[in-house]
N, C-alpha and C positions, 0 to 999 in steps of 0.2 A: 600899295602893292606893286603900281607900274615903277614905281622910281626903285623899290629891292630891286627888284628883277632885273632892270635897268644896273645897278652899281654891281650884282651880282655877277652880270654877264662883262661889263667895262673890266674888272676884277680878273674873269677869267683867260679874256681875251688877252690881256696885259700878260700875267703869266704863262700863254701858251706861247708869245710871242719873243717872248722872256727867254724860255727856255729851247723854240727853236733856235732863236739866234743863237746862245751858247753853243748847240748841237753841231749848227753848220762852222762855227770857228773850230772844233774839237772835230769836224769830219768834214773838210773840207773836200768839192770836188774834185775827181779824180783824171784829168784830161788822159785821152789814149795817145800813146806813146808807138813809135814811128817803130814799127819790130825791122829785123833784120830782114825779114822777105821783103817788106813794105819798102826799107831803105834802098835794099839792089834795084826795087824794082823803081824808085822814082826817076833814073835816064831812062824809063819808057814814056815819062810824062813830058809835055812839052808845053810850056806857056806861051803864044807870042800875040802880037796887037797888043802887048798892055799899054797902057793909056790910066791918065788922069785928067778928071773933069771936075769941074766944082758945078754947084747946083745949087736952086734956092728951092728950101723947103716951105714949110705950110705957113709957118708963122715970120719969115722972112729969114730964116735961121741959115746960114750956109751948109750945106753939105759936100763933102770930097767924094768924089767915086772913083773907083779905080776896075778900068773892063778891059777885060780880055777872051781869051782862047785857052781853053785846055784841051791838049791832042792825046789821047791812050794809042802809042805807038806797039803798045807790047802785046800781045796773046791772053791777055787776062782780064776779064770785066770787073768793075770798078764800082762800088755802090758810095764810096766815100772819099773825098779827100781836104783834105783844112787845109789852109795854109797860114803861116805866122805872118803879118807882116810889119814891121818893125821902121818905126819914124826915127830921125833924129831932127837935133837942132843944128846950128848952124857952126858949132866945135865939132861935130860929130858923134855926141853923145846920147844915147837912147831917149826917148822922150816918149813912145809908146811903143808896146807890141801889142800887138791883139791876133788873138786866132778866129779864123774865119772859115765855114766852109763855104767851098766853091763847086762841091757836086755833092749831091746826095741821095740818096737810095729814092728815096722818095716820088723825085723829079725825074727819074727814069734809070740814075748812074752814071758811067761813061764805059760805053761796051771797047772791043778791040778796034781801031782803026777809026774811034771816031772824036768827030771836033765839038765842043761845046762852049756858048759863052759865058760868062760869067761876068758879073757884078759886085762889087763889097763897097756899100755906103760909109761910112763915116761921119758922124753929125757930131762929135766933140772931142776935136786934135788941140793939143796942148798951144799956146799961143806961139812959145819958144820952135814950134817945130818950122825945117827949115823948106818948106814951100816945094820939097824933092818931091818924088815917088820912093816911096820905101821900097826895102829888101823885100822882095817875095820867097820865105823855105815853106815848101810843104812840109807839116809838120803832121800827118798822119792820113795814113790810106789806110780802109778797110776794102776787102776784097769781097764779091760775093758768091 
């Protein structure tokens, strides 16, 4: 009886697993998109100290970090903001982007006039990439 129950459930778990992943290739997510208020408003944002450190993780793994500053220079408090940041290799062709946030509602935001630091780890940069600091775009602010 333990072993039905047993194939019965191996059975269903397979096709729920099945048919989420169909789901999420037919509805993939949907990242927020930088609106026109958000766009005026990124010369109020100001990143500077950025820096890249490399770092060993648990298992002797390398990891890249890249830490800075964000300054909200504008009138407007700030619950969100991501940024792209984008590697190449050493022709100058893309080898990663990846979107990060670097403020979030959560952690407090970033009110008017004020500075915060940030952090964006990295544990697996393509081998090809060329040892740079990538491009930093904000690539979406939500307002609060």
């Amino acid at each position: 009886m333990a072993a039905k129950i047993a194939i019965l459930l191996a059975v269903f778990l397979g096709s729920a697993g099945f048919w989420f992943y169909k789901w999420r290739q037919e509805n993939p997510v949907q990242q927020a998109v930088l609106t026109a208020d958000a766009k005026a408003y990124t010369n109020n944002l100001a990143l500077s100290g950025v820096e890249m450190k490399a770092a060993e993780a648990f298992a002797g793994q390398q990891v890249v970090e890249i830490l800075g500053k964000i300054t909200n220079k504008g009138q407007r408090p700030i619950g969100v903001v991501e940024v792209t940041c984008v590697f190449y290799d050493a022709y100058g062709q893309i080898v990663l982007r990846q979107r990060t946030p670097i403020v979030r509602s959560r952690d407090g935001g970033l009110k008017p006039g004020e500075t915060k630091q940030f952090r964006m780890p990295f544990d697996e940069l393509p081998e090809s990439w060329n040892q740079a600091l990538p491009s930093l775009v904000i690539a979406n602010i939500q307002f609060d």
